[in-house]
N, CA, C and O atoms as a Tinker XYZ file with bonds, in Angstrom:
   444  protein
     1  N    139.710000   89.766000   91.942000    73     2
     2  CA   140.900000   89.356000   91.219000    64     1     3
     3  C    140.518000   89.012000   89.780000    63     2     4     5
     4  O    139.477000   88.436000   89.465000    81     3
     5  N    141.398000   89.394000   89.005000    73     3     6
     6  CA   140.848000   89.489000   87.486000    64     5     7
     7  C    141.312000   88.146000   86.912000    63     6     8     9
     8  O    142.501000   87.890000   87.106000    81     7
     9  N    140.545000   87.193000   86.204000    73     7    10
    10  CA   140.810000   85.897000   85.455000    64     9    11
    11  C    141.991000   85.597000   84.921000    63    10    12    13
    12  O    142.673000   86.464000   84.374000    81    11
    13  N    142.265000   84.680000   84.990000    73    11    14
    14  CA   143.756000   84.717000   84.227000    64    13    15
    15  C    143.099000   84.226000   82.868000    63    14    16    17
    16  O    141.921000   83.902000   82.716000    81    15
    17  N    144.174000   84.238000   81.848000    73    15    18
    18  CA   144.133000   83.340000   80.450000    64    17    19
    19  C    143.574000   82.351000   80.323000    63    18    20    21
    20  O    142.635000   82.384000   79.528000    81    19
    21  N    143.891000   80.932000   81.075000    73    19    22
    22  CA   143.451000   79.617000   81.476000    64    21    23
    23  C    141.372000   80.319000   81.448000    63    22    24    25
    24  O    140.410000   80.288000   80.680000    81    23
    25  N    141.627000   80.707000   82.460000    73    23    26
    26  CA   140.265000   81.099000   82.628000    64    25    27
    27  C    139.340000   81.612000   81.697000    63    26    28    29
    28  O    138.189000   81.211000   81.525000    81    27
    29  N    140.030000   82.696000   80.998000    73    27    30
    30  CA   139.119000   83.074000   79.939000    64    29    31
    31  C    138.779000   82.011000   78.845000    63    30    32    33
    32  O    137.693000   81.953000   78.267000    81    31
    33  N    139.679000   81.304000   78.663000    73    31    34
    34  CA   139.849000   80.325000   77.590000    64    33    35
    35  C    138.640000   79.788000   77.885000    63    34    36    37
    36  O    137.652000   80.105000   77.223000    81    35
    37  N    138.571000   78.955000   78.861000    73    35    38
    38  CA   137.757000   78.422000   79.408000    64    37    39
    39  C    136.325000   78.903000   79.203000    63    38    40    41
    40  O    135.335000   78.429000   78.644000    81    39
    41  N    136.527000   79.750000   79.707000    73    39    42
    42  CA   134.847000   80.210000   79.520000    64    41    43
    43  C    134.607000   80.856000   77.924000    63    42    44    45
    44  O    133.438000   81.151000   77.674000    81    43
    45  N    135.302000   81.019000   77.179000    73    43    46
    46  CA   135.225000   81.263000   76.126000    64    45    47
    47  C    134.397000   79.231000   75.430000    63    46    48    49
    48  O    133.369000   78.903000   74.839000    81    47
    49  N    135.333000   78.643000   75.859000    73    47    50
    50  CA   135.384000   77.739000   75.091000    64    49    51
    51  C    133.500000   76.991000   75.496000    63    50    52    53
    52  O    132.782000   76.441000   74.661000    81    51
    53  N    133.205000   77.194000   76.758000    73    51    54
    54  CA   131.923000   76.835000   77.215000    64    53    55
    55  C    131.069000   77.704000   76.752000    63    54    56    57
    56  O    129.906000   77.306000   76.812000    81    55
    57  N    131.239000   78.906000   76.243000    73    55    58
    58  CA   129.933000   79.446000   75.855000    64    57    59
    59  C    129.909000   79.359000   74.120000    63    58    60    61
    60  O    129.047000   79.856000   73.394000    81    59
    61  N    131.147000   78.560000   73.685000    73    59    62
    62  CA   130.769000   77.692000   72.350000    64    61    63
    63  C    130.385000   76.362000   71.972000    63    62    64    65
    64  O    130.344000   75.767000   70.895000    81    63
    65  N    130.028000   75.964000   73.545000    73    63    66
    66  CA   129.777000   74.594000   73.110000    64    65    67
    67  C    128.418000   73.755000   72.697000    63    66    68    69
    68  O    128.313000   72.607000   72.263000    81    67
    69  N    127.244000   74.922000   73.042000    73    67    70
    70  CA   126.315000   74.092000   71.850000    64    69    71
    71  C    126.060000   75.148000   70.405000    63    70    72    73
    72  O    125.397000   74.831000   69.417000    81    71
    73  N    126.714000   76.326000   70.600000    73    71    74
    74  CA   125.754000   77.094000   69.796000    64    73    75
    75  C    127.539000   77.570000   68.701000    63    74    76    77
    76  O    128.709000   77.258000   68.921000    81    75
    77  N    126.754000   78.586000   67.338000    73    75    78
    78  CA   127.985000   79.167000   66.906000    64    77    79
    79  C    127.781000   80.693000   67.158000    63    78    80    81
    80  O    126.667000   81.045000   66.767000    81    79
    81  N    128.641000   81.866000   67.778000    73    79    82
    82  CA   128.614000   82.590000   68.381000    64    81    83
    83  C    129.398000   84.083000   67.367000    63    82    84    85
    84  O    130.186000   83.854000   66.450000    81    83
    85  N    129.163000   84.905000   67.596000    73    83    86
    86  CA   129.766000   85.944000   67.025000    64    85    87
    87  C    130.891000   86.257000   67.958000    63    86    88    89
    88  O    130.788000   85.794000   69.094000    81    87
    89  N    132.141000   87.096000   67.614000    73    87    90
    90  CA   133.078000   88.036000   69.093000    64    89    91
    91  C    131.907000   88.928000   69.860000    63    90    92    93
    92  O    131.932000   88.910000   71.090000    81    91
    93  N    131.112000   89.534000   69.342000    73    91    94
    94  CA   130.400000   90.142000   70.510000    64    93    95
    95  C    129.499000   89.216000   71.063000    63    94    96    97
    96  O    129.338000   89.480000   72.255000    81    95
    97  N    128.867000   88.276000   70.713000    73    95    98
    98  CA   128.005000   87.366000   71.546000    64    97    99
    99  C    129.422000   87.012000   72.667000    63    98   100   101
   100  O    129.477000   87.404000   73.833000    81    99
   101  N    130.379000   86.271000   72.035000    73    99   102
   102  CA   131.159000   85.445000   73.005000    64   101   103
   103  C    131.851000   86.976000   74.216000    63   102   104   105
   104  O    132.511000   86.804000   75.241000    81   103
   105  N    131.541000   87.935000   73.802000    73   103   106
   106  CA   132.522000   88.942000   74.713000    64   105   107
   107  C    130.844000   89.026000   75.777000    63   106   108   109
   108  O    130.996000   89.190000   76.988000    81   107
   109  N    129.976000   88.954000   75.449000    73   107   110
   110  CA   128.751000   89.675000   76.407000    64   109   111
   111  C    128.552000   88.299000   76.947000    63   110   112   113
   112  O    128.530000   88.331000   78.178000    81   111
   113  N    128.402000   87.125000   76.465000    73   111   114
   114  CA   128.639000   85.745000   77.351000    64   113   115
   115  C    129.542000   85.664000   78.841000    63   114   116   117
   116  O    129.388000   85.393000   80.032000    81   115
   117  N    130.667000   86.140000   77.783000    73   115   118
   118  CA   131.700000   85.859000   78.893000    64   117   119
   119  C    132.565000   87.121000   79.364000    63   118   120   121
   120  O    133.793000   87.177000   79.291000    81   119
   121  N    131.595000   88.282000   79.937000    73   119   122
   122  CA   132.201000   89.740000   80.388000    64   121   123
   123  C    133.508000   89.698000   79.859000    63   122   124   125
   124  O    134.448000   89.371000   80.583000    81   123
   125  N    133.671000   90.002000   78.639000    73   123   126
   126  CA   135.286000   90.221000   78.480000    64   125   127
   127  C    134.985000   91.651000   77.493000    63   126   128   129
   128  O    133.977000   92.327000   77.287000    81   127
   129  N    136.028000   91.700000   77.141000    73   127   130
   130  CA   136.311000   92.996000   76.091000    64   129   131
   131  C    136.716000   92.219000   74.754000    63   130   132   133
   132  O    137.608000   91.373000   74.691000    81   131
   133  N    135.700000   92.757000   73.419000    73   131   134
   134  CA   135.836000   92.184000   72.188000    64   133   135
   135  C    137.571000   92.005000   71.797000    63   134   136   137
   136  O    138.145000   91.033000   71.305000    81   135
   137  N    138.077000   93.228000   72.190000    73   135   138
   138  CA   139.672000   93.047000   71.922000    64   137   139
   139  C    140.125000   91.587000   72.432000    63   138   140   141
   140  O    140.508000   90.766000   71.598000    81   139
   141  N    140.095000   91.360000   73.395000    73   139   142
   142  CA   140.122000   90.523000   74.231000    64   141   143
   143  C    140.087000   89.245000   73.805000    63   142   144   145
   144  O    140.982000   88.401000   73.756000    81   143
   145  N    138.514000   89.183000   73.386000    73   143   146
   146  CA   137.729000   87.620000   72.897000    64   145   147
   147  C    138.304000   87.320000   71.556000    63   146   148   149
   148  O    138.650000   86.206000   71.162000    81   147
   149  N    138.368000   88.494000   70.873000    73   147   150
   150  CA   139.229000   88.447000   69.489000    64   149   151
   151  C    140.815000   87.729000   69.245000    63   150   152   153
   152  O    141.153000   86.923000   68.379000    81   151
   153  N    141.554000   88.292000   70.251000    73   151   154
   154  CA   142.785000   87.716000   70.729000    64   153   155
   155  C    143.019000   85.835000   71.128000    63   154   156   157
   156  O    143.671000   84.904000   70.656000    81   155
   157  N    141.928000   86.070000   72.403000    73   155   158
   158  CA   141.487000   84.723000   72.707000    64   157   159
   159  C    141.292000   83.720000   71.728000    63   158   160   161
   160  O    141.907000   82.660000   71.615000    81   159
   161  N    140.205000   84.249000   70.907000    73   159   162
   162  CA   139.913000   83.163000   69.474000    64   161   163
   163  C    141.174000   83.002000   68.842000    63   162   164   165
   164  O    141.776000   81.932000   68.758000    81   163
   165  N    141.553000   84.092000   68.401000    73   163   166
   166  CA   142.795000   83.629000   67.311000    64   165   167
   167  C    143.490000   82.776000   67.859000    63   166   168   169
   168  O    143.468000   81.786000   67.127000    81   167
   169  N    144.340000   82.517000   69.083000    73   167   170
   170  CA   144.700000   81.450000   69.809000    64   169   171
   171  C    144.091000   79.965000   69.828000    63   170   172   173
   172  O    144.734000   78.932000   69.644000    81   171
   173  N    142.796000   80.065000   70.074000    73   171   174
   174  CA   142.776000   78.782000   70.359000    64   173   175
   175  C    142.164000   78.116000   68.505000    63   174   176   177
   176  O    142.200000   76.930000   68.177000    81   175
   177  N    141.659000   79.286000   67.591000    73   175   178
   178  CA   142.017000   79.044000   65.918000    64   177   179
   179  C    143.428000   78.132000   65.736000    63   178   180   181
   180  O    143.420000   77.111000   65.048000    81   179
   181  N    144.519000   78.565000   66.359000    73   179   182
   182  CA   145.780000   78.072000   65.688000    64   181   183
   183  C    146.054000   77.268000   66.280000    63   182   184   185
   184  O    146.812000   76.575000   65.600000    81   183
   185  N    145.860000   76.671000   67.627000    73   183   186
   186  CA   145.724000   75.303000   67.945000    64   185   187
   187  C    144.364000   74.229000   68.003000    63   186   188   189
   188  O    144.212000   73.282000   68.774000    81   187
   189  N    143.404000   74.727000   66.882000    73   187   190
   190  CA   142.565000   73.913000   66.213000    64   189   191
   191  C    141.549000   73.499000   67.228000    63   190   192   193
   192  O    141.194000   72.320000   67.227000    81   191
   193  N    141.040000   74.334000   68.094000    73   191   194
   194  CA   140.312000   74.145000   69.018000    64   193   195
   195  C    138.983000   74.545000   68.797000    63   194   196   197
   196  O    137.996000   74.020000   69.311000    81   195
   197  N    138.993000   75.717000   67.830000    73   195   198
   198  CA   137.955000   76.185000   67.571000    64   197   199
   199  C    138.175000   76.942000   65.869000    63   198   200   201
   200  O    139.256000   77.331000   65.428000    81   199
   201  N    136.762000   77.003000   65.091000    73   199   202
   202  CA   136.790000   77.042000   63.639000    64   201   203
   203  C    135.834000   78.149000   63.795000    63   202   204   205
   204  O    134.936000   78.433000   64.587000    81   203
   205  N    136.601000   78.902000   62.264000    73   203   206
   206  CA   135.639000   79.980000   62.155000    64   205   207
   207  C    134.594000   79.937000   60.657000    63   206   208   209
   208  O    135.030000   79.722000   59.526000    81   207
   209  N    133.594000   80.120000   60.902000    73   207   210
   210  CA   132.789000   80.289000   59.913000    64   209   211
   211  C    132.011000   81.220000   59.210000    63   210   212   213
   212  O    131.227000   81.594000   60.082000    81   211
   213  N    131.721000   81.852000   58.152000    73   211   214
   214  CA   131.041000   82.613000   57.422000    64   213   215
   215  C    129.714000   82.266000   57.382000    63   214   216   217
   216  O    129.599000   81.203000   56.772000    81   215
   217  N    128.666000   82.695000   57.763000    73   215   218
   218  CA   127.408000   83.016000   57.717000    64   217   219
   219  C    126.818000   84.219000   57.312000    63   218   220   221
   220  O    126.900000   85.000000   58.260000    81   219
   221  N    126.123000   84.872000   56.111000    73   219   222
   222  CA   125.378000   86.085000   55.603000    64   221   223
   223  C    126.349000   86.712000   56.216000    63   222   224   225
   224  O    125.935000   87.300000   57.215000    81   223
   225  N    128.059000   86.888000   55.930000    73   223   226
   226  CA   128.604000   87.479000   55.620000    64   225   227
   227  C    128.940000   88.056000   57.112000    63   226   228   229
   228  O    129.063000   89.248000   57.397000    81   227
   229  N    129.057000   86.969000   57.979000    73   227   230
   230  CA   129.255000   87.311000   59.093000    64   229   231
   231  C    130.707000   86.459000   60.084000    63   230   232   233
   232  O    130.696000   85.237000   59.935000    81   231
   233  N    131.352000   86.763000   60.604000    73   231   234
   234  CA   132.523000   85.638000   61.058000    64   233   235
   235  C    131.727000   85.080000   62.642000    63   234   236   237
   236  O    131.637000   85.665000   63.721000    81   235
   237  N    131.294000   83.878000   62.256000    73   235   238
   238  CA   130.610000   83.049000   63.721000    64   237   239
   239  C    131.759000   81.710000   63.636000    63   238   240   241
   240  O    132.335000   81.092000   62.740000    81   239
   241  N    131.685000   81.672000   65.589000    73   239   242
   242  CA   133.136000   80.530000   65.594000    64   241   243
   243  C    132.303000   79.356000   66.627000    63   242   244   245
   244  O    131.504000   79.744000   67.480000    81   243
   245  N    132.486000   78.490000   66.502000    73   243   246
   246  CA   132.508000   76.947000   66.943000    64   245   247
   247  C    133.658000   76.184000   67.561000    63   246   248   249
   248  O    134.840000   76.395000   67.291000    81   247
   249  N    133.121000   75.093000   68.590000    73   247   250
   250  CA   133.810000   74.400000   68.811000    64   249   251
   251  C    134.452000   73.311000   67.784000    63   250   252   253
   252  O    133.680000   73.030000   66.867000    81   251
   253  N    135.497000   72.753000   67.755000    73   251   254
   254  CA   135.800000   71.576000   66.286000    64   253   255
   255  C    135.918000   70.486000   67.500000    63   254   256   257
   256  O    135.788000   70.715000   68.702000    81   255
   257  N    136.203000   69.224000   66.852000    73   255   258
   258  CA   135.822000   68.047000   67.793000    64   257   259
   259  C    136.971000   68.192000   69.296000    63   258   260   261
   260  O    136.716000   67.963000   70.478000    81   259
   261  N    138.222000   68.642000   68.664000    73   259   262
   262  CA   139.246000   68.512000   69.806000    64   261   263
   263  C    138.681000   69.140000   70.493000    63   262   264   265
   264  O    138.405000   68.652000   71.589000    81   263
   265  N    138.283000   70.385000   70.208000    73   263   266
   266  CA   137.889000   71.810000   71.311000    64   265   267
   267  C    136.732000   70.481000   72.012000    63   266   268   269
   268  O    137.074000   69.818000   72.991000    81   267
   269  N    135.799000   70.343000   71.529000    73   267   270
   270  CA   134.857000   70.049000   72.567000    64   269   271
   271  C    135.408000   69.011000   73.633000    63   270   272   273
   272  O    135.094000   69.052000   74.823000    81   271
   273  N    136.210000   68.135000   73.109000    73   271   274
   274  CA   136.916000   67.128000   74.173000    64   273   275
   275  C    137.584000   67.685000   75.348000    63   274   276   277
   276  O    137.586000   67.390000   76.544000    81   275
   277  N    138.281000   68.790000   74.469000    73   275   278
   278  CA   139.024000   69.481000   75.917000    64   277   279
   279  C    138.446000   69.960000   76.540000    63   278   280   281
   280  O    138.989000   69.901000   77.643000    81   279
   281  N    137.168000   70.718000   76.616000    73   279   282
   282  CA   136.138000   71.242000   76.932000    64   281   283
   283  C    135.204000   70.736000   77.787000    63   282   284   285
   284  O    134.711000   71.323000   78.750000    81   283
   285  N    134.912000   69.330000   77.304000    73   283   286
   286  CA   134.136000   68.129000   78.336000    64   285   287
   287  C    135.617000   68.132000   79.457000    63   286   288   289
   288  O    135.535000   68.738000   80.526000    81   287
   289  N    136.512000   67.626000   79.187000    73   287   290
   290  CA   137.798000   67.504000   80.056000    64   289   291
   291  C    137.977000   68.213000   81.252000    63   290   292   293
   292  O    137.989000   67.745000   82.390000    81   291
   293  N    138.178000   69.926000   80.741000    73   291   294
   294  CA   137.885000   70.871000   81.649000    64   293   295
   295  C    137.006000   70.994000   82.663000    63   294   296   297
   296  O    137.302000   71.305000   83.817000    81   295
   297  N    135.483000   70.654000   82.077000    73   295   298
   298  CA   134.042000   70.908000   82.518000    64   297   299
   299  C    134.327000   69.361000   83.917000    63   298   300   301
   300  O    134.372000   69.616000   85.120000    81   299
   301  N    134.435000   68.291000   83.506000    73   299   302
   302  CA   135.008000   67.028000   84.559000    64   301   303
   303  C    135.554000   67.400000   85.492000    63   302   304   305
   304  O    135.121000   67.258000   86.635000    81   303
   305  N    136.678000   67.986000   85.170000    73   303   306
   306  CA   138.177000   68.462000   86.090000    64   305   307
   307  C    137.576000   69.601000   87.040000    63   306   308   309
   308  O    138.207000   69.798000   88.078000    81   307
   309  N    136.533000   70.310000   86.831000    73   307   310
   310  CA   136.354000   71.391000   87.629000    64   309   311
   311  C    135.179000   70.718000   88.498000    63   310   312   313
   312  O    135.187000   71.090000   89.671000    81   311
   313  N    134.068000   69.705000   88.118000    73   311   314
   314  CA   133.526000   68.945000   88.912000    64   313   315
   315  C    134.237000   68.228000   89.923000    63   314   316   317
   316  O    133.936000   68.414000   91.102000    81   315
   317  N    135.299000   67.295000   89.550000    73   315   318
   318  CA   135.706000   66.217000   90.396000    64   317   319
   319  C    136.894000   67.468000   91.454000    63   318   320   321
   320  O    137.622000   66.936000   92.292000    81   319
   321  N    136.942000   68.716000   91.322000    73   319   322
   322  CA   137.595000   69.290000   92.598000    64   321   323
   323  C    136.281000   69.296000   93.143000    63   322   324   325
   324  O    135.957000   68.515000   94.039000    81   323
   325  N    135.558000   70.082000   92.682000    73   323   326
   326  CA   134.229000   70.594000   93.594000    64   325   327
   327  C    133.928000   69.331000   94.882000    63   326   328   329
   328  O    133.566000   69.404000   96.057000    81   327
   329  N    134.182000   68.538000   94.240000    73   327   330
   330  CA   133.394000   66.800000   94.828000    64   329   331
   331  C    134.653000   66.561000   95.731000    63   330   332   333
   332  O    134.514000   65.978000   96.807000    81   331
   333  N    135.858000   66.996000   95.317000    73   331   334
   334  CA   137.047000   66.735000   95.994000    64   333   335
   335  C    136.673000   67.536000   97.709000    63   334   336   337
   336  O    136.731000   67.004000   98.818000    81   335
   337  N    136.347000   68.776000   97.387000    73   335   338
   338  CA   136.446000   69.865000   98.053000    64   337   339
   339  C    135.237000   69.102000   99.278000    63   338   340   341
   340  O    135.490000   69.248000  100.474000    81   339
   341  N    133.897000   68.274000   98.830000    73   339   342
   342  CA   132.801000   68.489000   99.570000    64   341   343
   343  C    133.664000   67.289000  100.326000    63   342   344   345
   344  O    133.696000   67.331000  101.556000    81   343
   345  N    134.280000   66.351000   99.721000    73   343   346
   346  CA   134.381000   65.261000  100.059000    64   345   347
   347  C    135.438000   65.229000  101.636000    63   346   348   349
   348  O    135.375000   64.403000  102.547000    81   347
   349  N    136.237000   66.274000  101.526000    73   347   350
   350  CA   136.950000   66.988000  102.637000    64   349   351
   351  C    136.442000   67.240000  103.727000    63   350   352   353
   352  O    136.786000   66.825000  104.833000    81   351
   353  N    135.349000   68.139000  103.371000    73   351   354
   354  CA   134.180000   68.736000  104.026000    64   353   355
   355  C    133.332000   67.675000  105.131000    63   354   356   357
   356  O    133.267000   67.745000  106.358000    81   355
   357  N    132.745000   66.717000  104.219000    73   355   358
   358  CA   132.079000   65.686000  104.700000    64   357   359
   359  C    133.080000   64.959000  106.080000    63   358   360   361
   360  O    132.726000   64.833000  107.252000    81   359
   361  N    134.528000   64.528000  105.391000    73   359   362
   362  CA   135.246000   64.391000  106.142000    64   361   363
   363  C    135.892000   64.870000  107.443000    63   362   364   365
   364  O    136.164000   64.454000  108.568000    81   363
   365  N    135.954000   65.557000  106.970000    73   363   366
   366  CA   135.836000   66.670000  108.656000    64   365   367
   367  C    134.765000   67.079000  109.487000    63   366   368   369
   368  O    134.827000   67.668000  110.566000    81   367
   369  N    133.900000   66.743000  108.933000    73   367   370
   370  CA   132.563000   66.596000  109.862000    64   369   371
   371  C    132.639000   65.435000  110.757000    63   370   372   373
   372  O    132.657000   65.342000  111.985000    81   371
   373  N    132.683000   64.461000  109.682000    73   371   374
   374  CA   132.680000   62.712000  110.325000    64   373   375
   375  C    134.083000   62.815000  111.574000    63   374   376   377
   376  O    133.798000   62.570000  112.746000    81   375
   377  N    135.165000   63.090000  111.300000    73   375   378
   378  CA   135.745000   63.268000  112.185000    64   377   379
   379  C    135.421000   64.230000  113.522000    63   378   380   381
   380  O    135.526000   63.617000  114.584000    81   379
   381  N    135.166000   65.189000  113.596000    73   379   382
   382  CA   134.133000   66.099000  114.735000    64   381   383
   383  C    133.369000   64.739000  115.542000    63   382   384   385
   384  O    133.644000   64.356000  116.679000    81   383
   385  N    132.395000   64.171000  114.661000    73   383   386
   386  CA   131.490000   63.701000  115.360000    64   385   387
   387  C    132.108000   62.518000  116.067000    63   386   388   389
   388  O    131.780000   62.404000  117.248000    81   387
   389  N    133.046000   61.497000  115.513000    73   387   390
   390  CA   133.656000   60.916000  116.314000    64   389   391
   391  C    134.310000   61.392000  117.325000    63   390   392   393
   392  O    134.044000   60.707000  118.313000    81   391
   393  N    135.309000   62.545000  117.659000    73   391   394
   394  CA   135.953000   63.101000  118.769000    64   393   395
   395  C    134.535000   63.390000  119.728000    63   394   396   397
   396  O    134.609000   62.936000  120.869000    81   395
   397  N    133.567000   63.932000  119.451000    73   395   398
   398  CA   132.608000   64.123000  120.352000    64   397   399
   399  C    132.129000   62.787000  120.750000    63   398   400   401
   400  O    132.075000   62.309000  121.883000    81   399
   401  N    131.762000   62.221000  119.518000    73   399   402
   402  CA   131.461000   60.143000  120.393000    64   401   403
   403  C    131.962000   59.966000  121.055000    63   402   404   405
   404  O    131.314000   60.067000  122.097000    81   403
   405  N    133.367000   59.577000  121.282000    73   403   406
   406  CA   134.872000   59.212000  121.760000    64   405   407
   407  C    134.283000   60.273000  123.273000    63   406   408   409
   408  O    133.637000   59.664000  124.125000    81   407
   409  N    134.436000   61.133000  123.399000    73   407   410
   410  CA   134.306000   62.047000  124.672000    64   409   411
   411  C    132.469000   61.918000  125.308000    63   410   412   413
   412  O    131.816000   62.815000  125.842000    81   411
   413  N    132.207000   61.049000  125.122000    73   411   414
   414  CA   130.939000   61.181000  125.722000    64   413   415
   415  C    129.565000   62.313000  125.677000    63   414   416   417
   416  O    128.343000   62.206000  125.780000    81   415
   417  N    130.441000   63.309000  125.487000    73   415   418
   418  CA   129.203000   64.547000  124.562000    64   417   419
   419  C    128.765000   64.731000  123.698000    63   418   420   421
   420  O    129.423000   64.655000  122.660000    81   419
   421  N    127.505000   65.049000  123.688000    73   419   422
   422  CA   126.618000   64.927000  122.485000    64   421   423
   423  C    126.821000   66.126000  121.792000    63   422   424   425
   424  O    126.933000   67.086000  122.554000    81   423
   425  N    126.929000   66.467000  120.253000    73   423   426
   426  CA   127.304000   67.430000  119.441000    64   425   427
   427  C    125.975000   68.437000  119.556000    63   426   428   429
   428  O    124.816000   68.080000  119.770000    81   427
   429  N    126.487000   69.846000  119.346000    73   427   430
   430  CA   125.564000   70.802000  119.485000    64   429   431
   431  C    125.020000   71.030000  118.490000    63   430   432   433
   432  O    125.678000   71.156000  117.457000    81   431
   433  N    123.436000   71.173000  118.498000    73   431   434
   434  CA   122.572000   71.692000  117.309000    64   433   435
   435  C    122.775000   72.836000  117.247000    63   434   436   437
   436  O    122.722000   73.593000  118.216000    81   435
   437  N    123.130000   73.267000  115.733000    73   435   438
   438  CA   122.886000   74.529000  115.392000    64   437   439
   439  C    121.513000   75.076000  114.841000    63   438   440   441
   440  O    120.933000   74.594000  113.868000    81   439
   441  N    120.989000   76.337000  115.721000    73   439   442
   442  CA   119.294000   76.794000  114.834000    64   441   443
   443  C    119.983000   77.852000  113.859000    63   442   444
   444  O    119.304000   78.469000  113.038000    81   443
């Protein structure tokens, strides 16, 4: 299934966050198509997320302070599901093992 917008953004915006990047660095970073990453930038340019700069006559783009906030934000938000997700996980284990307590049988090892 192909990324949505949200997504590209996203990973656009993480593979600017320590370094300053060219459209083809950020398109081979983040498998996209330069058309693409080009589009992407100009977007998140006009809501001030990210700045473009001239170097030996070259256009390299950066995160600006908002971008990186939203960016840490994002990077959080996709941790605390992950942790959400194990935390489920864990949970439904612990429950297993009580129904097997509760019933007197001992839970089966898996090799």
């Amino acid at each position: 299934m192909p990324k949505s917008r949200l997504e590209n953004y996203e990973d656009l915006m993480e593979a600017l966050v320590d370094r300053y990047l060219s459209v083809d660095s950020m398109a081979f970073a983040c498998n996209m198509d330069c058309v693409a990453v080009n589009q992407r930038v100009g977007f998140l340019i006009k809501n001030g997320l990210v700045e473009e700069k001239r170097c030996h006559n070259k256009k390299l783009y950066a995160l600006t302070k908002r971008g990186l906030a939203i960016q840490k934000t994002l990077a959080i938000t996709k941790r605390l599901e992950k942790l959400k997700t194990t935390v489920r996980t864990v949970d439904e284990a612990l429950v297993a093992l009580s129904r097997f307590s509760d019933q007197g049988e001992e839970p089966r090892q898996q090799r």
